[in-house]
C-alpha positions as CSV (number, residue, x, y, z in Angstrom):
1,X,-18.3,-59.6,17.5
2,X,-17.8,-62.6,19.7
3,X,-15.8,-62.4,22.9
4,X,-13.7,-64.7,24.2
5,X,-13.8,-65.7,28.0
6,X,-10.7,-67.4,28.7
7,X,-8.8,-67.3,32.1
8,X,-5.8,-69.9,32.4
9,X,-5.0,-70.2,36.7
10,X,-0.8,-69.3,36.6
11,X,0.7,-72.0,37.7
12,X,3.9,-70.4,38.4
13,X,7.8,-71.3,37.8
14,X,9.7,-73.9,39.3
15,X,11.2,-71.1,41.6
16,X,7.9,-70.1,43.0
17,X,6.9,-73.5,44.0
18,X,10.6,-74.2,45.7
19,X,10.1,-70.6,47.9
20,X,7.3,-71.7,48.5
21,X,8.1,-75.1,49.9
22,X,11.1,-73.3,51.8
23,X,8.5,-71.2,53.3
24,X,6.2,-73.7,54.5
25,X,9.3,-75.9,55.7
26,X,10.3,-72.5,58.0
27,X,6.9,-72.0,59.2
28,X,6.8,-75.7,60.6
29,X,10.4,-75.7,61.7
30,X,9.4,-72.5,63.5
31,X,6.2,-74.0,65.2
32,X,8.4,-77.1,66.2
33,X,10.8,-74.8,67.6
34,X,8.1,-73.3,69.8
35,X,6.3,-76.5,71.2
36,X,9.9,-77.9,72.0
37,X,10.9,-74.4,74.1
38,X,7.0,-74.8,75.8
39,X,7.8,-78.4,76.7
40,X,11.3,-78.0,77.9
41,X,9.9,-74.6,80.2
42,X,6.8,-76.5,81.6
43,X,9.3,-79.8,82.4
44,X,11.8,-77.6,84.5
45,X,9.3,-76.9,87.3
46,X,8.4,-78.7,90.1
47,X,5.0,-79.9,90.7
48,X,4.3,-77.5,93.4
49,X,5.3,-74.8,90.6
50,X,2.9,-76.2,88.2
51,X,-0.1,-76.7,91.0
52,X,0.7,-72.8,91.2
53,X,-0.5,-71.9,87.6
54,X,-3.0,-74.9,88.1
55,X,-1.4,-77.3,85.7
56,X,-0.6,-80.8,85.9
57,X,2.6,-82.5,84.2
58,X,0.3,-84.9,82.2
59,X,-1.2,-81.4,80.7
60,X,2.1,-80.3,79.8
61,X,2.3,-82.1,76.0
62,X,-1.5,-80.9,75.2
63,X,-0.5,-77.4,76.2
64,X,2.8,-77.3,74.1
65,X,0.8,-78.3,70.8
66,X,-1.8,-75.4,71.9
67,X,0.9,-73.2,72.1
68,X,2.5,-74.1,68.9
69,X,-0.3,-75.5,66.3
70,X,-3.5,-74.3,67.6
71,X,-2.6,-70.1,67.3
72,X,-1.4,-70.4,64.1
């Protein structure tokens, strides 16, 4: 008797690949949302507030995209 190893990767329905593209989009949007809060917190302080916590305001774009991208 001969067996038949056959396996066929699901490719899924149109519906599954549009949730999935809405989740991705939501996942972005909601990293963008958080590197525009850490930017727009680290801006409102004053240098002397930044020296405090031992940051510089040329640091401040480097640490938003941390904050947002790099603990995903």
């Amino acid at each position: 008797m001969a067996a038949v190893n056959h396996i066929t990767a699901h490719k899924g329905t149109l519906a599954d690949t549009g949730l999935a593209f809405l989740d991705a989009l939501k996942v972005k949007f909601a990293r963008y949302r958080v590197y525009r809060a850490t930017i727009n917190e680290l801006s409102a302080l004053t240098n002397r507030e930044l020296a405090d916590l031992g940051l510089n305001r040329s640091m401040i774009k480097r640490l938003a995209l941390q904050a947002a991208y790099e603990n995903a």
